[in-house]
N, C-alpha and C positions, 0 to 999 in steps of 0.2 A: 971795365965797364961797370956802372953803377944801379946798373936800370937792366936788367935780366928776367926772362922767364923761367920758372924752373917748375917741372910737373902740373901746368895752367896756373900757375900763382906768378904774379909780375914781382919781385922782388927787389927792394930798393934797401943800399947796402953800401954802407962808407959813408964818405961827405958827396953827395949829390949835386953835381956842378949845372951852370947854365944848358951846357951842351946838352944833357941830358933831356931836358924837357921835352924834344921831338920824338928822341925813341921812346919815352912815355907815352906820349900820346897815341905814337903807332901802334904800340903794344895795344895799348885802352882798346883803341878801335877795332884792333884785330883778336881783339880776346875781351869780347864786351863786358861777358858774366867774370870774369878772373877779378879775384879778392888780390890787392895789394898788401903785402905784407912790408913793413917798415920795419920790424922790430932792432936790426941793424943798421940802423942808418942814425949817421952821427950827425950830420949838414944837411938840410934840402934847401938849395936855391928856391928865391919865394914863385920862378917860372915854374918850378913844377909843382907848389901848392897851388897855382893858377890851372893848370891841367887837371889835380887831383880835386878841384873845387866843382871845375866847369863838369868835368866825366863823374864826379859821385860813386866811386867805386865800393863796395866790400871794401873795408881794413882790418887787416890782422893784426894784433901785438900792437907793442909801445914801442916808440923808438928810443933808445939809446940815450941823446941825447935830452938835458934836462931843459935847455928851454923850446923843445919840439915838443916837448910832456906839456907843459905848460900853456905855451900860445896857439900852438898850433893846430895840438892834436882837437881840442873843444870848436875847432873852428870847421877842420875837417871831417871830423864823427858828429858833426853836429849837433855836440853837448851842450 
């Protein structure tokens, strides 16, 4: 699994597949204040920049990968 909680921080870690997006969102809801941390995560399917857009969470770190550095993360952190 790619989409984990670990000590109230929701953690996103590997290549991030479609499937994933649900258990994001569950987490979100069920852990409203938790800061998502990305700094491992190599792939995010664009469904769970859709959850991570729509919920506004806390982000921690960079991720991994260089064109999540690039498109993503200014779209997300709302650079």
């Amino acid at each position: 699994m790619t989409v984990r909680l670990s000590d109230r921080v929701i953690v996103l870690e590997g290549d991030c597949p479609v499937d994933e997006a649900e258990a994001l969102l569950d987490l979100l809801l069920a852990n409203p204040n938790a800061p998502v941390d990305w700094t491992a995560c190599r792939q995010l399917h664009s469904s769970l920049v859709q959850v991570l857009l729509a919920a506004r969470p806390a982000m921690r770190g960079v991720p991994e990968s260089s064109f999540l550095q690039r498109w993503i993360v200014p779209i997300v952190q709302g650079s």
